[in-house]
C-alpha positions in Angstrom: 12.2 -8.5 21.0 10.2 -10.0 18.1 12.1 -12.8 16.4 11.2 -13.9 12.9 13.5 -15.2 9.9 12.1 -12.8 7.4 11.5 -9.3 8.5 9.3 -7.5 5.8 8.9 -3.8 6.2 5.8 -2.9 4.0 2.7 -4.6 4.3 1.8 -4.1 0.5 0.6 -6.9 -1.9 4.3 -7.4 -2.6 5.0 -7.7 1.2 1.7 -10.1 2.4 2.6 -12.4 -1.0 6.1 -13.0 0.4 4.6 -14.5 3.3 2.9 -17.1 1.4 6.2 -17.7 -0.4 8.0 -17.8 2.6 5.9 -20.4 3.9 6.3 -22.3 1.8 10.3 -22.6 2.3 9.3 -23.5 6.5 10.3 -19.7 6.4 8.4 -17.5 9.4 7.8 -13.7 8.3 7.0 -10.2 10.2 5.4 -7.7 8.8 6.2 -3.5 9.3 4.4 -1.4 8.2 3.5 2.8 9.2 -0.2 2.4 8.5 -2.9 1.0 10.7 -3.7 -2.2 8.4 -2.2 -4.2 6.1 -2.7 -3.8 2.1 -0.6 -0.4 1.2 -1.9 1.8 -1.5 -4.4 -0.9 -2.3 -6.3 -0.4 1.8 -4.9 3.4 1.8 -5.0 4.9 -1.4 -8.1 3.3 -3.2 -9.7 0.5 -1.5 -13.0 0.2 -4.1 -10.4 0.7 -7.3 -10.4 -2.2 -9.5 -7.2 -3.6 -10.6 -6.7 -5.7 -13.7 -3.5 -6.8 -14.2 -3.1 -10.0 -11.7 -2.9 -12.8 -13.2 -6.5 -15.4 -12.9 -8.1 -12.0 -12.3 -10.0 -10.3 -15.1 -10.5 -7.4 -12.5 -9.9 -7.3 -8.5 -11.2 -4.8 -5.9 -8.1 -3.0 -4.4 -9.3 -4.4 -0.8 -10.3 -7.6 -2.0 -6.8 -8.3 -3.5 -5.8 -7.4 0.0 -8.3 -9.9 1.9 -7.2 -12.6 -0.7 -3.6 -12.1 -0.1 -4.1 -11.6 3.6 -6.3 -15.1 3.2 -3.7 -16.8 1.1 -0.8 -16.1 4.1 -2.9 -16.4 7.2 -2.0 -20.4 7.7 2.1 -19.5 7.6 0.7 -17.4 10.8 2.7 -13.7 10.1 3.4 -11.4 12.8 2.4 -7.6 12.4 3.9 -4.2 13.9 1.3 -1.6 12.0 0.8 1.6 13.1 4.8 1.8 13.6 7.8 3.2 11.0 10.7 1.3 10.4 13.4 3.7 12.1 17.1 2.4 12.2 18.8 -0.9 11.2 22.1 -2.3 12.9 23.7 -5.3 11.4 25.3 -7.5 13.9 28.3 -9.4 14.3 26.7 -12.8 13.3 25.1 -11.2 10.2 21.5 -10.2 11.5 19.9 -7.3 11.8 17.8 -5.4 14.8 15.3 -3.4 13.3 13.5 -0.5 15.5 10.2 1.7 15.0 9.7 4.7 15.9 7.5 3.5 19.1 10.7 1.5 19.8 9.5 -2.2 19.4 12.3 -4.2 18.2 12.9 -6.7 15.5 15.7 -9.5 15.3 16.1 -11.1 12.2 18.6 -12.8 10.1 16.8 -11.6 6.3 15.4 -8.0 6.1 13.0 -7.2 3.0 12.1 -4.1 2.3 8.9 -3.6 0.3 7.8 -0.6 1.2 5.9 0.2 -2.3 6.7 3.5 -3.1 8.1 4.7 0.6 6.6 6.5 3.3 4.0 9.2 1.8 3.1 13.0 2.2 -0.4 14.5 1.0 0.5 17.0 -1.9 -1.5 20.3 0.0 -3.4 22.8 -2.0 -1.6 26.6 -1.0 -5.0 27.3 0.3 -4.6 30.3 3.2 -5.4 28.6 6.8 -5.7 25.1 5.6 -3.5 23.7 8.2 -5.9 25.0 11.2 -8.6 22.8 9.3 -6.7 19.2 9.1 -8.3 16.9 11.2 -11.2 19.5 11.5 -13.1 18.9 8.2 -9.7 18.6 5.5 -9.1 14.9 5.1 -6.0 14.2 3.1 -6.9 10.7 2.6 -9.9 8.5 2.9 -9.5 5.8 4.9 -12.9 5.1 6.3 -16.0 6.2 3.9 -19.0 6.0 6.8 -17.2 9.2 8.1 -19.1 10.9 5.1 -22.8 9.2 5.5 -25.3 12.3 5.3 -22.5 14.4 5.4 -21.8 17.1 2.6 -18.8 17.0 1.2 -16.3 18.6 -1.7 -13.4 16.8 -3.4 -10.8 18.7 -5.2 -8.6 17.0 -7.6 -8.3 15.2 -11.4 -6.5 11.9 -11.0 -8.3 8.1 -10.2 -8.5 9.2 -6.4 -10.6 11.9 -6.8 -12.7 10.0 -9.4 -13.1 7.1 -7.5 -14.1 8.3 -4.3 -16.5 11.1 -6.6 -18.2 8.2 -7.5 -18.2 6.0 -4.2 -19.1 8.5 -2.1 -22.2 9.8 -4.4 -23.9 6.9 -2.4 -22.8 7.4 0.9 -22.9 11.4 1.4 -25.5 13.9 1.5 -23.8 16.1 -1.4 -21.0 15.2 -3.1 -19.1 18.3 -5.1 -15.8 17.6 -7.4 -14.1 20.3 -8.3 -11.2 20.6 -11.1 -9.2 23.2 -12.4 -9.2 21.6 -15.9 -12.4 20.4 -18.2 -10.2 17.3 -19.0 -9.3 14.5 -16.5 -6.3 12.4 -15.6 -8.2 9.4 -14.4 -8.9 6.2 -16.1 -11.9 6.8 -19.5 -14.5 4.8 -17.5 -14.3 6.8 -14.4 -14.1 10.2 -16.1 -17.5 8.5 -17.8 -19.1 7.5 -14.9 -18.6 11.0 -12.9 -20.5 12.2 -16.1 -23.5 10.2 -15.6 -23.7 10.7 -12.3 -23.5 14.3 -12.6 -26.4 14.1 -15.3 -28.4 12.0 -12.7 -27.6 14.8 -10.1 -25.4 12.5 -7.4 -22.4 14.8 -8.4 -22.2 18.4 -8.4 -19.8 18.7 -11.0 -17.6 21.9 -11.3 -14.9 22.5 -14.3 -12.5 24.5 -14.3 -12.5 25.6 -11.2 -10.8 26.0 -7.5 -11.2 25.9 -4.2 -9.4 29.5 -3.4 -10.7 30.0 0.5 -11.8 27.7 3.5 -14.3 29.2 6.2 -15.5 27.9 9.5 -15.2 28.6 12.8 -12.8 25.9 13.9 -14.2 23.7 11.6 -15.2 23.5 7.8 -17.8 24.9 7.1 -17.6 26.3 3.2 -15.3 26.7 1.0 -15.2 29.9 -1.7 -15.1 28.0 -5.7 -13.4 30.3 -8.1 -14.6 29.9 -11.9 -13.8 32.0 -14.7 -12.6 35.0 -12.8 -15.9 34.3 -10.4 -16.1 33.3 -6.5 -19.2 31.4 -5.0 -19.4 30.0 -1.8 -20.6 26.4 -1.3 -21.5 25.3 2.4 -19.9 21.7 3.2 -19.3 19.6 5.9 -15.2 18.3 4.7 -12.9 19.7 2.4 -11.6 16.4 0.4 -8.3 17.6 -1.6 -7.0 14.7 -3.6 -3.8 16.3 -5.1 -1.9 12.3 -4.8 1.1 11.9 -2.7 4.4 12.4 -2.5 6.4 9.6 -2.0 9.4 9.5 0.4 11.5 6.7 1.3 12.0 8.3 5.0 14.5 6.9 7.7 15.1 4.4 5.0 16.7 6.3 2.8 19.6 6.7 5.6 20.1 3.2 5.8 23.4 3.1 3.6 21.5 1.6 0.8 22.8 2.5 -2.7 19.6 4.8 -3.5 18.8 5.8 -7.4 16.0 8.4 -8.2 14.3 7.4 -4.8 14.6 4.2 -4.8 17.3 1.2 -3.8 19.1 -0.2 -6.3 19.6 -3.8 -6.2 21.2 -7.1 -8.1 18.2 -9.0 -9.9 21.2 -11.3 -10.7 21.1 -12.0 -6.6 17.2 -11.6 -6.3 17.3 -8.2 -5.6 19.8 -8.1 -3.2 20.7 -4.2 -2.4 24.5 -3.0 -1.6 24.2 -4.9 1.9 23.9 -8.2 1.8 21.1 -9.8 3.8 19.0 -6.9 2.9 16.8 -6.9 0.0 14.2 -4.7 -1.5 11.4 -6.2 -3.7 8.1 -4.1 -5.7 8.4 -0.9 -6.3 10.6 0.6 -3.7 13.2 -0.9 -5.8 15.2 -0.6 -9.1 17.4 -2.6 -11.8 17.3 -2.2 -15.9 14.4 -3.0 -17.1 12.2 -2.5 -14.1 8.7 -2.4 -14.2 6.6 -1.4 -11.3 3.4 -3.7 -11.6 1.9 -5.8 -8.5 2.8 -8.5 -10.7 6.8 -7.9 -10.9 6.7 -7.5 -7.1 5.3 -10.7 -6.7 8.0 -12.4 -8.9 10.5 -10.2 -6.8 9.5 -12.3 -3.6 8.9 -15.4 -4.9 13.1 -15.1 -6.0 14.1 -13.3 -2.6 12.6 -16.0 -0.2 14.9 -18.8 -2.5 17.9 -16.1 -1.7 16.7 -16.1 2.2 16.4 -20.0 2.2 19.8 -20.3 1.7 20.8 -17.5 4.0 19.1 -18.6 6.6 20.0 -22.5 6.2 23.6 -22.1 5.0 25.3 -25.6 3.0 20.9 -26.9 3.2 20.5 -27.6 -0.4 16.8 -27.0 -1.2 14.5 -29.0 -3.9 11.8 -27.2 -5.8 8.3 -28.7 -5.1 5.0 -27.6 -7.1 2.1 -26.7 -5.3 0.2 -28.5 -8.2 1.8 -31.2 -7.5 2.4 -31.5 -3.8 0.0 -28.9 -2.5 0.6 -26.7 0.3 0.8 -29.5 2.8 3.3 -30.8 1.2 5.5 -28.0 1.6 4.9 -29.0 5.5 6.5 -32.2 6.5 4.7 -32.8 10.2 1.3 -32.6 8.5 2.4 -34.7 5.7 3.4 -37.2 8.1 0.3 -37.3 10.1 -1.7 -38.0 6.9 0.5 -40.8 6.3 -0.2 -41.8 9.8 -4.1 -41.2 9.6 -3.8 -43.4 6.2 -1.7 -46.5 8.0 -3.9 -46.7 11.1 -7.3 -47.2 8.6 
């Protein structure tokens, strides 16, 4: 049984910056989360995507806002299950809940958070004949470790940032890199649709518009895929078959939690910092929703930094609790052991 005060299930930017606020309050926090590292869209989705809407940062790396928050939390020492789904929730008699994954490790816990982002997510599939027998086997969903592609040749399908993105990163990494698009026009950001341009001018992108991937061939594996354009087929030999269509958000076995759920997401009081219909459950980022909401990074962070005040006072019932700056105090002094041992250090000099 893992023990914690704050049980976090989502290990999004969101999730890893309530750690640090947690901390801060002498509040311990456990992280949950279905995918193999911590960061959410931002490690999943698109790591090399720059972000610029955090505050001090003109523009971020996806990972690197990742590593930073990761960095920021490490010395309030966070627990991890990844790799494992939240599954069911049972509140107990005193209040606190037992939270179990779908490998069955348990959690015990008297504050649950949920920041799972957007949920639990789904590849959108192209209705491509056969494409199931090729998953795993040259179809890749999702990109979670580029080197996979060095030398190789490869074809990405799709029109939003993903596809752009990884067009673009991947135009130094593989052999042949292909995008294809049923449209001339793009949904990604102006700079990447630009900079697929010049990199198809310069050669590093074979650049295909408007067109589709219409067949998959190989014998157990990829190894073409027939490109329909303008009523015309051609076959183009490849190593993968990258479609990035997005995903389809799903809340999952969290959604039968008995949470008050609006247009796929929980519903909660921002007049009790985000509180949902049960107390001692609360749902922070973008998993969530009140008037007014706006799903930014940003918002979510202001989310936990109200929820772990909420928890405080769950979790230390009658304790009345005195803001303290970190401009003023710094970290340490959110720590009162280490604070004294400085005085300590200061006295016997």
């Amino acid at each position: 049984m893992i023990k914690t005060d704050i049980l976090i299930i989502g290990a999004g930017p969101t999730g890893l910056f309530t750690v640090f606020e947690a901390g801060l309050l002498k509040l311990k926090c456990h992280l949950i989360d279905a995918l193999p590292q911590p960061g959410g869209q931002c490690s999943e989705i698109y790591p090399k995507k720059p972000i610029y809407d955090i505050p001090g940062f003109p523009e971020i790396l996806a990972d690197d806002l990742t590593k930073n928050l990761l960095e920021q939390g490490k010395q309030f020492e966070p627990g991890f299950t990844l790799g494992e789904r939240a599954e069911t929730i049972d509140k107990l008699e005193d209040g606190s809940f037992i939270v179990i994954t779908n490998k069955g490790t348990r959690h015990h816990a008297p504050v649950v958070a949920i920041a799972g982002g957007l949920g639990a997510f789904e590849p959108r599939k192209p209705t491509i004949e056969g494409i199931a027998n090729y998953e795993d086997n040259g179809v890749d969903y999702i990109i979670k470790d580029p080197e996979v592609y060095r030398n190789k040749r490869i074809v990405i399908s799709g029109g939003g940032d993903s596809a752009l993105d990884w067009s673009i990163f991947l135009a130094d990494v593989a052999s042949e890199v292909t995008l294809i698009h049923r449209r001339n026009e793009f949904r990604g950001a102006l700079d990447s649709v630009e900079k697929v341009r010049e990199l198809t001018l310069l050669n590093k992108i074979n650049l295909i518009t408007p067109a589709e991937v219409t067949a998959l061939h190989g014998d157990g594996k990829i190894e073409a895929v027939t490109v329909t354009k303008g009523g015309k087929s051609n076959l183009i030999e490849t190593d993968y078959f990258i479609p990035l269509f997005g995903l389809l958000p799903k809340l999952g076995p969290i959604g039968k939690w008995g949470l008050e759920i609006e247009k796929n997401a929980i519903k909660v009081d921002n007049t009790l910092n985000y509180q949902t219909n049960i107390p001692g459950i609360f749902a922070i980022g973008d998993v969530n929703t009140y008037p007014e909401k706006l799903k930014l990074i940003l918002c979510g962070f202001h989310e936990a930094t109200l929820m772990c005040q909420a928890a405080y006072r769950i979790i230390n019932p009658g304790k009345r609790y005195v803001l303290k700056y970190t401009t003023v105090s710094g970290i340490d002094g959110f720590d009162g052991s280490r604070k004294e041992a400085s005085k300590a250090v200061i006295r016997a000099i």
